[in-house]
C-alpha positions in Angstrom: 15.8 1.3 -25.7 18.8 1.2 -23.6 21.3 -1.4 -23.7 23.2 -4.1 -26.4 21.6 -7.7 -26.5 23.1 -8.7 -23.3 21.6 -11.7 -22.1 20.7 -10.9 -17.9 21.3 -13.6 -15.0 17.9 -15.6 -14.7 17.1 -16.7 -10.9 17.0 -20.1 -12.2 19.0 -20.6 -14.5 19.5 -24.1 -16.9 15.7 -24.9 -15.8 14.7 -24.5 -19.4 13.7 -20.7 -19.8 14.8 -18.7 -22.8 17.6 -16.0 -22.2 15.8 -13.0 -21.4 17.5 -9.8 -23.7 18.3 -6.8 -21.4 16.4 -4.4 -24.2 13.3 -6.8 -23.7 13.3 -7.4 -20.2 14.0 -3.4 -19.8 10.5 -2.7 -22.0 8.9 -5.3 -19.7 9.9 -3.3 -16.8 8.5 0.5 -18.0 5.3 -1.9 -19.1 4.7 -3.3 -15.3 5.5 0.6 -14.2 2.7 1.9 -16.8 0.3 -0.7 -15.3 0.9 -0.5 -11.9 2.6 2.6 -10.6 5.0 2.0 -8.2 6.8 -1.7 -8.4 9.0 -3.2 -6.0 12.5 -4.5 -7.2 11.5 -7.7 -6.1 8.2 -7.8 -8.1 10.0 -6.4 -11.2 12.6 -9.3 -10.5 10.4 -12.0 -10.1 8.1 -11.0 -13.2 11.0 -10.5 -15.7 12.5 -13.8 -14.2 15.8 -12.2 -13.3 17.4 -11.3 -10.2 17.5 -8.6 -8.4 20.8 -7.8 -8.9 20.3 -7.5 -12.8 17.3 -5.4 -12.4 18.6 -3.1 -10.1 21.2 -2.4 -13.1 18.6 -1.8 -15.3 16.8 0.5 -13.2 20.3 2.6 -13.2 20.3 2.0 -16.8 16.7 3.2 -17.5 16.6 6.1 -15.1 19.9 7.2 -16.9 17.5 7.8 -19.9 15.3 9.5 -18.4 12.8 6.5 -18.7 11.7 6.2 -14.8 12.4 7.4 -11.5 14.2 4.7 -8.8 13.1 4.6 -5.4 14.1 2.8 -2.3 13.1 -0.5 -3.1 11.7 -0.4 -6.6 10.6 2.5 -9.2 8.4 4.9 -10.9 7.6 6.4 -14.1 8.2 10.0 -14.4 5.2 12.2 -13.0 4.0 9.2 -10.7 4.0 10.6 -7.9 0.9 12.3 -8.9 -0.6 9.0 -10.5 -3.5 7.4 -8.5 -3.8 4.1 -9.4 -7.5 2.6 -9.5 -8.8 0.1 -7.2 -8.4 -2.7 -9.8 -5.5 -2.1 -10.9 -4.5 -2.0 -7.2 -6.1 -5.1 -6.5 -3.8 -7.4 -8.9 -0.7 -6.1 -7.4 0.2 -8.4 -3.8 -2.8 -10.4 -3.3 -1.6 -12.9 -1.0 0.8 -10.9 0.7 -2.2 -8.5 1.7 -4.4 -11.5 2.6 -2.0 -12.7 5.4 -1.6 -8.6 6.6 -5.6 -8.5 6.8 -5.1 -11.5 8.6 -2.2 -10.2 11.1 -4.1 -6.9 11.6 -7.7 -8.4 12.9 -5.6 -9.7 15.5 -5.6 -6.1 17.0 -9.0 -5.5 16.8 -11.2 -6.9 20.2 -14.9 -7.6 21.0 -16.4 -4.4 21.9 -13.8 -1.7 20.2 -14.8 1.4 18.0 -12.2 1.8 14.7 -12.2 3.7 11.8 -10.9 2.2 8.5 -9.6 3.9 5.8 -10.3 2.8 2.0 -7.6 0.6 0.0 -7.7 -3.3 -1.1 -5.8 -4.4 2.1 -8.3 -2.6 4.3 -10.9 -4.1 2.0 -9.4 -7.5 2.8 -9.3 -6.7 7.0 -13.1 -5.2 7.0 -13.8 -8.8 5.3 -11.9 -10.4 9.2 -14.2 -8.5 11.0 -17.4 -10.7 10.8 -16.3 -13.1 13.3 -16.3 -9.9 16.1 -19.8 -8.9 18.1 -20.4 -5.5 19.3 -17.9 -3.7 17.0 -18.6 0.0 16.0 -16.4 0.8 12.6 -16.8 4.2 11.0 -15.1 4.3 7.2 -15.3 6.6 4.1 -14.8 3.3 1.8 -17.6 1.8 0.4 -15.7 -1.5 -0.2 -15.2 -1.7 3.5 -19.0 -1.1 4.7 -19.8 -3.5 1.7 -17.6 -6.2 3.3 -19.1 -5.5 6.6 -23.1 -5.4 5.8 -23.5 -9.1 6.1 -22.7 -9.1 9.9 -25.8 -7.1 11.8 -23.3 -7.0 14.7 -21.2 -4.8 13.8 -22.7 -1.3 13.8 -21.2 0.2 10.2 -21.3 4.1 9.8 -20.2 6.1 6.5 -18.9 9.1 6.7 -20.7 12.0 4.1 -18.6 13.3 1.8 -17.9 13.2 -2.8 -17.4 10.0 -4.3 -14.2 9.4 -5.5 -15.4 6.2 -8.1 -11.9 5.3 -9.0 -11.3 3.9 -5.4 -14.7 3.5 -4.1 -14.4 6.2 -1.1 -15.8 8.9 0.1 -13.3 12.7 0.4 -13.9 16.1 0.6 -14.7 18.9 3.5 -18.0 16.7 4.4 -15.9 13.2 4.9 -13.3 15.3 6.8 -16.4 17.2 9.2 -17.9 13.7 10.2 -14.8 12.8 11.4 -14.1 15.7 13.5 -16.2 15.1 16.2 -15.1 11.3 17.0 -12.7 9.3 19.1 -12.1 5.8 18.6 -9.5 3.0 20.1 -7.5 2.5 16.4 -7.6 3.4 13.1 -6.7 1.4 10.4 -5.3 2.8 7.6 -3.7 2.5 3.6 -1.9 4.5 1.2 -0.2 4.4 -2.3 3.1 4.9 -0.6 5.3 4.5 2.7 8.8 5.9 3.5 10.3 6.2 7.2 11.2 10.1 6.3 7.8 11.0 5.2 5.5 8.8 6.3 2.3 7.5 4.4 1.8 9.4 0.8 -0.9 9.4 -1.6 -1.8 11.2 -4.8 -4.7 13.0 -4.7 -4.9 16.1 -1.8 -8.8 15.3 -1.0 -7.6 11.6 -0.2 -5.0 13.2 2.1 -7.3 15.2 4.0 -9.7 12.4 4.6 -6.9 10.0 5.9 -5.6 12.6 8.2 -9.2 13.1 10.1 -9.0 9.1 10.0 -5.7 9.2 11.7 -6.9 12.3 14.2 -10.1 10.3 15.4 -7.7 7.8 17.0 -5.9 7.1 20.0 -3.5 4.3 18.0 -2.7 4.6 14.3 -2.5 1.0 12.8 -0.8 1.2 9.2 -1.6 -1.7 7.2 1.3 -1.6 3.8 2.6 -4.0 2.0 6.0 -4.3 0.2 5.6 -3.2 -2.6 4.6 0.3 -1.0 7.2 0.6 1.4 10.2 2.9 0.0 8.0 4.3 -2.3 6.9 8.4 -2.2 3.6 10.0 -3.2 3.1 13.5 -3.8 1.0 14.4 -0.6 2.0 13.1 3.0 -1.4 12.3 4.8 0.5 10.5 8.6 3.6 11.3 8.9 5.7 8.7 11.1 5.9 10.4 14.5 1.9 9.1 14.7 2.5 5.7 13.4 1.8 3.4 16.3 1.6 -0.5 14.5 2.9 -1.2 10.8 1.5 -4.1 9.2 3.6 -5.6 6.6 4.9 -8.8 5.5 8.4 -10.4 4.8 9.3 -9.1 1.3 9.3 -5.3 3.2 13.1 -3.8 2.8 14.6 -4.7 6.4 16.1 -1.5 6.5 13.0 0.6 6.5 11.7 -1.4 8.9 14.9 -1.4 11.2 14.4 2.7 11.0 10.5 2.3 11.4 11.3 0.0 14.7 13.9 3.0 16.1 11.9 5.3 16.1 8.8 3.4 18.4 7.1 2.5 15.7 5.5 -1.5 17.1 6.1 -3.8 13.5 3.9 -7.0 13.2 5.3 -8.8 10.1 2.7 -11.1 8.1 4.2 -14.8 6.7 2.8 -15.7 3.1 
């Protein structure tokens, strides 16, 4: 493992914590990559109890080795880009942060609209908001989203056709992509594994890509729910690319400068307080 037994500066430091070793604190870092794909620096940070500043250097260090891959705003391990996480572990990584976007983005949905939703654990956590709305149409390849939805009879839910993709609960393939074709809808509201302001939104897996594409063409206004710890981060396939962004949902831990390039280029940012 890289590194002598430096000790790294702790972002509290004296408040009775153990030095934390920049070979250990390094192997906790590849660990949380192996577990969870992509990590933002300031989620490595905060779970290795350093700052950002010393994990930053040991990203340099690391990638130096051959170890990971940096990104804007956090890191990889080689041949991630191809990775799809699964839905849990997805679902461990930002909870509250994607609770207060779910939150931020029902505020653009009104009585009487028709949407499309896209599958993902912060759309999850929006479809969940929708109960309180009456005469909603929402058509969605996730069966985590109609799940969340089949308590409220007002709401008129419609799944697409398409293969199961069981790892995160959602429908792809030429089928999903054909039911889509023929719609048009106020907004869709859509996920992905990754968001940069040169490619747009990225994902994994080419069937996923397709599907959130048709999502994106059924709508007048794209609404991209993300949270930090996506944005900076690339994918292998671009499904949206930025020109047909219309609203980013994020929330404060997002890198200001992505956003800043994001906001030049029309694209409408609602940030969500934790």
């Amino acid at each position: 493992m890289t590194g002598g037994q430096t000790v790294g500066e702790t972002q509290a430091p004296g408040a009775g914590r153990r030095p934390v070793f920049a070979a250990e604190r390094r192997q906790r870092i590849i660990e949380l990559l192996r577990v969870n794909g992509a990590v933002s620096l300031r989620e490595l940070a905060q779970a290795v109890r350093s700052s950002e500043v010393t994990v930053r250097r040991d990203l340099r260090a690391l990638e130096a080795e051959g170890l990971i891959n940096r990104h804007h705003g956090g890191a990889t391990l080689p041949g991630e880009l191809s990775r799809e996480p699964t839905y849990a572990q997805k679902a461990q990584v930002a909870a509250a942060e994607k609770a207060a976007i779910a939150d931020l983005a029902a505020s653009l949905v009104e009585d009487g609209d028709a949407i499309v939703v896209g599958p993902g654990t912060t759309t999850q956590e929006f479809a969940r908001r929708l109960a309180r709305h009456t005469e909603l149409a929402v058509v969605t390849n996730s069966l985590l989203v109609a799940q969340a939805l089949a308590g409220s009879p007002r709401i008129e839910v419609v799944l697409t056709g398409g293969t199961l993709r069981g790892s995160i609960h959602a429908l792809v393939g030429s089928a999903a992509e054909r039911s889509l074709a023929g719609l048009r809808v106020r907004r869709a509201f859509v996920s992905g594994n990754g968001l940069t302001a040169e490619r747009g939104l990225s994902t994994p897996n080419t069937q996923v890509a397709g599907v959130d594409r048709a999502l994106a063409g059924a709508a007048e206004e794209v609404v991209v729910l993300a949270d930090h710890t996506k944005i900076g981060v690339d994918t292998m396939v671009q499904t949206i690319a930025v020109e047909r962004f219309d609203h980013l949902v994020t929330d404060a831990g997002a890198p200001g400068d992505v956003l800043d390039e994001l906001s030049g280029r029309g694209v409408r940012l609602h940030v969500a307080r934790v």
